[in-house]
VOZADO-25388 format. One record per atom (N, C-alpha, C, O): residue number from 1; residue in one letter; chain; y, x, z. Coordinates in Angstrom, 2 decimals, padded with zeros to 5 digits. Layout:
BEGIN
NODE    k  r  c        Y        X        Z
NODE  NUM  A  A        Y        X        Z
...
//
This chain:
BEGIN
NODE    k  r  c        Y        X        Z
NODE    1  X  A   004.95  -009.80   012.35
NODE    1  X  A   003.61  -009.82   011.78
NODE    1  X  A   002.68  -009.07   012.73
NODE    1  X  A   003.04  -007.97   013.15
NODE    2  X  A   001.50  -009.57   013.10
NODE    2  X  A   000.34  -008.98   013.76
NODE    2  X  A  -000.36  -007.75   013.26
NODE    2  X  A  -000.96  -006.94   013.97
NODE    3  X  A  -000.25  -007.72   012.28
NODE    3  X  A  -000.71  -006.09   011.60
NODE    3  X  A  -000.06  -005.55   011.73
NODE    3  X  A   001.12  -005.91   011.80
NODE    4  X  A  -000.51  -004.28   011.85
NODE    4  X  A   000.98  -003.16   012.05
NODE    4  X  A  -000.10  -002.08   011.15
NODE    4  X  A  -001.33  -002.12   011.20
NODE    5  X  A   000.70  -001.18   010.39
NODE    5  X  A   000.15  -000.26   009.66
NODE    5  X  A   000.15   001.16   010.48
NODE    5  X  A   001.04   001.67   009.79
NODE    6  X  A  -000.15   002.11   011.35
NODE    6  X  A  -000.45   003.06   011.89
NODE    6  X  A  -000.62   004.40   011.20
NODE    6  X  A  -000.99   005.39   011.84
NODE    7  X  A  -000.38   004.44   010.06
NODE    7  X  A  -000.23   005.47   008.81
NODE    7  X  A   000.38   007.20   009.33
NODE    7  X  A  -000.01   008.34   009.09
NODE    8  X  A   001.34   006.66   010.01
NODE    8  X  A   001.73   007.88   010.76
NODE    8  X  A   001.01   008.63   011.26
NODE    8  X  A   000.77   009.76   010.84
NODE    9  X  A   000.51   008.08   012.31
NODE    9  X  A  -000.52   008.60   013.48
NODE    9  X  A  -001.35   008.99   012.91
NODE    9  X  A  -001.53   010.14   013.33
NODE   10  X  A  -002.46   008.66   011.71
NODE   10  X  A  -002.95   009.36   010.71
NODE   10  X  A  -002.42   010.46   010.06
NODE   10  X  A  -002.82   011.61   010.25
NODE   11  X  A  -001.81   010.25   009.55
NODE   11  X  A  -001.03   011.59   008.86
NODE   11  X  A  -000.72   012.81   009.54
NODE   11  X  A  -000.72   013.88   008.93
NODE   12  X  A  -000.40   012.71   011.00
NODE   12  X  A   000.11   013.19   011.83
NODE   12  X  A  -001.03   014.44   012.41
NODE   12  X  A  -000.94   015.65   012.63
NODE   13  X  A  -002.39   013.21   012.52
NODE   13  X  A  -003.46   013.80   013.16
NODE   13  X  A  -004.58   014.95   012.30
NODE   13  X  A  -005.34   015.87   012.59
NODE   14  X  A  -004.21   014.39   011.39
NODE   14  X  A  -004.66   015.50   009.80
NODE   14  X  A  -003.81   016.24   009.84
NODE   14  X  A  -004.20   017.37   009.55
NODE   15  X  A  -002.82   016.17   010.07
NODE   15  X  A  -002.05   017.28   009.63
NODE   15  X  A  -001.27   017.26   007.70
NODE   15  X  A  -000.62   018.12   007.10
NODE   16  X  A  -001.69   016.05   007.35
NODE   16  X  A  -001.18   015.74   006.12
NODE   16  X  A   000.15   015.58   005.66
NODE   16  X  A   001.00   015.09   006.40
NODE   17  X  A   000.40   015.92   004.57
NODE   17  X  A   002.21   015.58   004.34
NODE   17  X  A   001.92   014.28   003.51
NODE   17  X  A   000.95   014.29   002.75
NODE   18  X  A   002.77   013.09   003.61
NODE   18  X  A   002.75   011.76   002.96
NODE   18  X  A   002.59   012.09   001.31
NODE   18  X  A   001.82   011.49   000.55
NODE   19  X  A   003.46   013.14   000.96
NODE   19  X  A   003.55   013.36  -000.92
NODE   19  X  A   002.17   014.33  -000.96
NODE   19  X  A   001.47   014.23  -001.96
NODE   20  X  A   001.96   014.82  -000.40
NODE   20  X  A  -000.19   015.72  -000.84
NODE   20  X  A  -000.94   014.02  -000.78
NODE   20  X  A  -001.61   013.73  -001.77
NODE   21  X  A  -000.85   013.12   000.16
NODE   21  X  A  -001.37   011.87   000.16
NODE   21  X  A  -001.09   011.11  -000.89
NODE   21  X  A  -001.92   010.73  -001.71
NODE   22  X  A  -000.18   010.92  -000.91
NODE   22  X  A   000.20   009.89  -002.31
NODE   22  X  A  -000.10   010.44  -003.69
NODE   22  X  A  -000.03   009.66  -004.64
NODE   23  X  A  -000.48   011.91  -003.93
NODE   23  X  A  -000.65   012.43  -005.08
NODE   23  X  A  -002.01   012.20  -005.22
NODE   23  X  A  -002.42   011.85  -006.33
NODE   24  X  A  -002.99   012.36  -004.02
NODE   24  X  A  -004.29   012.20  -004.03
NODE   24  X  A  -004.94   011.11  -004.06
NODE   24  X  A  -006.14   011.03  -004.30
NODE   25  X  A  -004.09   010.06  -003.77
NODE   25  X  A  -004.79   008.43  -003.77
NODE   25  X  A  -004.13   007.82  -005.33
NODE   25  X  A  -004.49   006.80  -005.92
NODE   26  X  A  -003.12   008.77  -005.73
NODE   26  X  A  -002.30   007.80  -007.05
NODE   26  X  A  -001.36   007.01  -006.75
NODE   26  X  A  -000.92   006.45  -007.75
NODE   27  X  A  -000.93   006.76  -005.96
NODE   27  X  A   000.61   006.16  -005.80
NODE   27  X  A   001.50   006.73  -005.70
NODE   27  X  A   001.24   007.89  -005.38
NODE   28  X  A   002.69   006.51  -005.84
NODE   28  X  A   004.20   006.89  -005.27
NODE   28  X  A   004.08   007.01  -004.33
NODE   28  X  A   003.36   006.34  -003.59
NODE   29  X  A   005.11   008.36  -003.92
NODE   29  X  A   005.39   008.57  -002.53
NODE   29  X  A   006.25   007.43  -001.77
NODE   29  X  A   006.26   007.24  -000.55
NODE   30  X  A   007.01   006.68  -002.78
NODE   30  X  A   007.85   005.49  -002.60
NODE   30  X  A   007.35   004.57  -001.89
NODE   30  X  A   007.89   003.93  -000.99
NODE   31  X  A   005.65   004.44  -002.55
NODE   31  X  A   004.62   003.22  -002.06
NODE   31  X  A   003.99   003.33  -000.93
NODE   31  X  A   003.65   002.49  -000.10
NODE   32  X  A   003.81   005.03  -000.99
NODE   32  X  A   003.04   005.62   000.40
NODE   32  X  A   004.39   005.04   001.48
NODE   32  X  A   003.98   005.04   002.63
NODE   33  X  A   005.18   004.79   001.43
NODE   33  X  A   006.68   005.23   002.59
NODE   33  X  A   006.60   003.84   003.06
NODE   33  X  A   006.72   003.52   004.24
NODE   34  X  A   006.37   002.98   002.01
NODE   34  X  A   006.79   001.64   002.16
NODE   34  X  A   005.55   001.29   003.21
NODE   34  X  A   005.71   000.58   004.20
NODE   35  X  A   004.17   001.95   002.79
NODE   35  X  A   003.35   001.34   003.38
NODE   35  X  A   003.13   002.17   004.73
NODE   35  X  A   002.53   001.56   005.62
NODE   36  X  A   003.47   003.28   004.95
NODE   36  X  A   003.86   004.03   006.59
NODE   36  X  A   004.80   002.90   007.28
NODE   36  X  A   004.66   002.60   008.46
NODE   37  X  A   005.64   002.37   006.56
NODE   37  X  A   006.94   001.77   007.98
NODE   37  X  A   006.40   000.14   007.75
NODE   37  X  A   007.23  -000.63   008.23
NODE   38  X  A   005.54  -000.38   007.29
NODE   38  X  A   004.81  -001.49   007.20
NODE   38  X  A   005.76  -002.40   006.46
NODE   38  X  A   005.30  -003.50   006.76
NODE   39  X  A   006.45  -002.54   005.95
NODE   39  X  A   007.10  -002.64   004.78
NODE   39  X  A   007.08  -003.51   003.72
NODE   39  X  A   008.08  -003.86   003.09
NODE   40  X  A   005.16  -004.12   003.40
NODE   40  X  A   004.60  -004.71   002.68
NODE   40  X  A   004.27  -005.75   003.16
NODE   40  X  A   004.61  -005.88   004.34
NODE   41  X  A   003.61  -006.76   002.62
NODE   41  X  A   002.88  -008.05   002.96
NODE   41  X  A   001.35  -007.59   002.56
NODE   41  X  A   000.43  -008.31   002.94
NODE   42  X  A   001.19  -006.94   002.13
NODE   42  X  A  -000.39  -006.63   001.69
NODE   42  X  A  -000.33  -005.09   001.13
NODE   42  X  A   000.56  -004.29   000.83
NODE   43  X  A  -001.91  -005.10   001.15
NODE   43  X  A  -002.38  -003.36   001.00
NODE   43  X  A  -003.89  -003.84   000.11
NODE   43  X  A  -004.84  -004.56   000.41
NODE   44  X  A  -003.60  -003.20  -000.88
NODE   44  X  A  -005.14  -003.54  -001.94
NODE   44  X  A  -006.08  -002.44  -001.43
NODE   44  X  A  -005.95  -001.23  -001.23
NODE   45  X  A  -007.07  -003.30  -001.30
NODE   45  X  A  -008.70  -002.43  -000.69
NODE   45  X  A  -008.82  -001.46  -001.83
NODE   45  X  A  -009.90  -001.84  -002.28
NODE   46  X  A  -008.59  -000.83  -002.32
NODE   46  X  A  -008.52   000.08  -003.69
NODE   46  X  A  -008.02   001.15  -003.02
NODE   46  X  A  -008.60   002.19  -002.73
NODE   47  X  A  -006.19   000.62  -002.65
NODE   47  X  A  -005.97   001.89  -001.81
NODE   47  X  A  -006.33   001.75  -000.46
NODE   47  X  A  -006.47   002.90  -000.06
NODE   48  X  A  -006.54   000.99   000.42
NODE   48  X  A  -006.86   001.17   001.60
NODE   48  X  A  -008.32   002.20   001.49
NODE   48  X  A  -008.35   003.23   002.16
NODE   49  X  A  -009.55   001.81   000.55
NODE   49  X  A  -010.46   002.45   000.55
NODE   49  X  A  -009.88   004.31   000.23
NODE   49  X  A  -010.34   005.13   001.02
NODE   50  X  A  -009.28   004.66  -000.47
NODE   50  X  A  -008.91   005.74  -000.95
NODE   50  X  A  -008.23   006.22   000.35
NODE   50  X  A  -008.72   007.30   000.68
NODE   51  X  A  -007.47   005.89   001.02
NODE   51  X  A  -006.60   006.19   002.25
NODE   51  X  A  -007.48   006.70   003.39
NODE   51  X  A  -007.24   007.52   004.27
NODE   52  X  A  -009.06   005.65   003.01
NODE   52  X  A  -009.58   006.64   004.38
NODE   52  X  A  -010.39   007.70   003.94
NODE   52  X  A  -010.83   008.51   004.75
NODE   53  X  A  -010.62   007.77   002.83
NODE   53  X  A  -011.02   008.89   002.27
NODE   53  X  A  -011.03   009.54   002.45
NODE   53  X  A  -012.00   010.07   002.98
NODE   54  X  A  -009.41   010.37   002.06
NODE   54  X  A  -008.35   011.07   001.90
NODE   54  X  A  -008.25   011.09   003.56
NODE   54  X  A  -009.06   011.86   004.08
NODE   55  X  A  -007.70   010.63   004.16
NODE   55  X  A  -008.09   010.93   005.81
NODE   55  X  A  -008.99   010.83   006.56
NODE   55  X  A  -008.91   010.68   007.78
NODE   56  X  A  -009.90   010.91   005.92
NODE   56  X  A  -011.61   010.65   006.50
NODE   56  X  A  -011.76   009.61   007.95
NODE   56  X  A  -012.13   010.13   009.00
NODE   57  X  A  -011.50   008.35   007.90
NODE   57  X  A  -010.85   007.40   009.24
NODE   57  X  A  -011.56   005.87   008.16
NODE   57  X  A  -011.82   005.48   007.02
NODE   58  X  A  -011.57   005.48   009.74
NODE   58  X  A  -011.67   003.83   009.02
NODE   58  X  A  -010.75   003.10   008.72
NODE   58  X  A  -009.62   003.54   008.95
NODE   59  X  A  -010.85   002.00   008.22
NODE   59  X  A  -009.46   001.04   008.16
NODE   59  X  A  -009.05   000.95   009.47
NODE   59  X  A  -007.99   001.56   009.57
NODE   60  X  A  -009.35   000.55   010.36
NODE   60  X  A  -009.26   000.41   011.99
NODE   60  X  A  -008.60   001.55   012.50
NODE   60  X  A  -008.26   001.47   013.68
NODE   61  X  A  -008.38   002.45   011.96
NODE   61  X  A  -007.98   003.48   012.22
NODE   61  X  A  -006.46   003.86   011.94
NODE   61  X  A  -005.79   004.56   012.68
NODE   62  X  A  -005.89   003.10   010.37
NODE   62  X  A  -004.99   002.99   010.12
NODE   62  X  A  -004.37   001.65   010.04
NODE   62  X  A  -003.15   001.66   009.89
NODE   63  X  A  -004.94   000.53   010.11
NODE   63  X  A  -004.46  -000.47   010.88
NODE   63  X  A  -004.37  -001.19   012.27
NODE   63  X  A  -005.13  -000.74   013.13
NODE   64  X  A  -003.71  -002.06   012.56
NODE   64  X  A  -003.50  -002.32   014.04
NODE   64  X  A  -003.41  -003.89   013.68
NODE   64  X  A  -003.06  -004.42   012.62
NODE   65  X  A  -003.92  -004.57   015.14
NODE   65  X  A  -003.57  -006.09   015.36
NODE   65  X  A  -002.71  -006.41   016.69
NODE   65  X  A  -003.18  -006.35   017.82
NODE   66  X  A  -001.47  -006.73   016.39
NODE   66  X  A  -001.33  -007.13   017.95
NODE   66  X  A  -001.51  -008.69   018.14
NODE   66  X  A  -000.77  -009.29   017.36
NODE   67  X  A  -002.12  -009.38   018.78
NODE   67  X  A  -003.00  -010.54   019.16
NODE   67  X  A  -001.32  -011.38   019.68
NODE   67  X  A  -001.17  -012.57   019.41
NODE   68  X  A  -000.08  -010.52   020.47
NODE   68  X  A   000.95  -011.04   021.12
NODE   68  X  A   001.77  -011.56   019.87
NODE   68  X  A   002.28  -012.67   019.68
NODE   69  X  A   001.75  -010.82   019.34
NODE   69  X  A   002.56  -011.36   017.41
NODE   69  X  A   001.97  -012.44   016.79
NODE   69  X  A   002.61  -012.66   015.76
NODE   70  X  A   001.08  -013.20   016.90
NODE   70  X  A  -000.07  -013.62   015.73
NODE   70  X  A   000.85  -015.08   016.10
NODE   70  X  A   001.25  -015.49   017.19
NODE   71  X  A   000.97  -015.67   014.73
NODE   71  X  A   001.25  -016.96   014.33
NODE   71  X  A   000.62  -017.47   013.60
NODE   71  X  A   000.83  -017.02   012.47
NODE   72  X  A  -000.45  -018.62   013.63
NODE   72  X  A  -000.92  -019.40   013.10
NODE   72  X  A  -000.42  -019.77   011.60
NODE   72  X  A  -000.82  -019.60   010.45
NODE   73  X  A   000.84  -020.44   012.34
NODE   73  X  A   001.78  -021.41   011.09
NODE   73  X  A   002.39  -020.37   010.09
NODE   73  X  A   003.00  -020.92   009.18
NODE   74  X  A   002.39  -019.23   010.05
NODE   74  X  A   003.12  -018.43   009.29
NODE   74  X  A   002.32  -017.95   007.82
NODE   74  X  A   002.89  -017.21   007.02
//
């Protein structure tokens, strides 16, 4: 998949622990984990909006495109 979720590198750069994050946006730390190792097929603008919040960053910031991955037909 061409998205890649970058969650880490966020977390990393705050200085945040994933469970202070997931307590503050309302999800599971389960959901937060799933969505650090990209894990999912989708991310609801609900939490994506809350995520940059909470890390003061844009979406662009915690997502990625690689253009070499991208499949049309998929």
């Amino acid at each position: 998949m061409p998205v890649r979720v970058t969650l880490d590198v966020m977390l990393a750069k705050r200085k945040l622990r994933a469970r202070d994050v997931a307590e503050k946006i309302g999800i599971s730390e389960t959901q937060l984990s799933l969505l650090r190792t990209g894990k999912v097929k989708g991310m609801r603008f609900d939490t994506l909006s809350k995520l940059c919040l909470v890390l003061d960053c844009k979406p662009g910031d915690i997502l990625d495109y690689d253009i070499d991955n991208a499949d049309l037909d998929a």
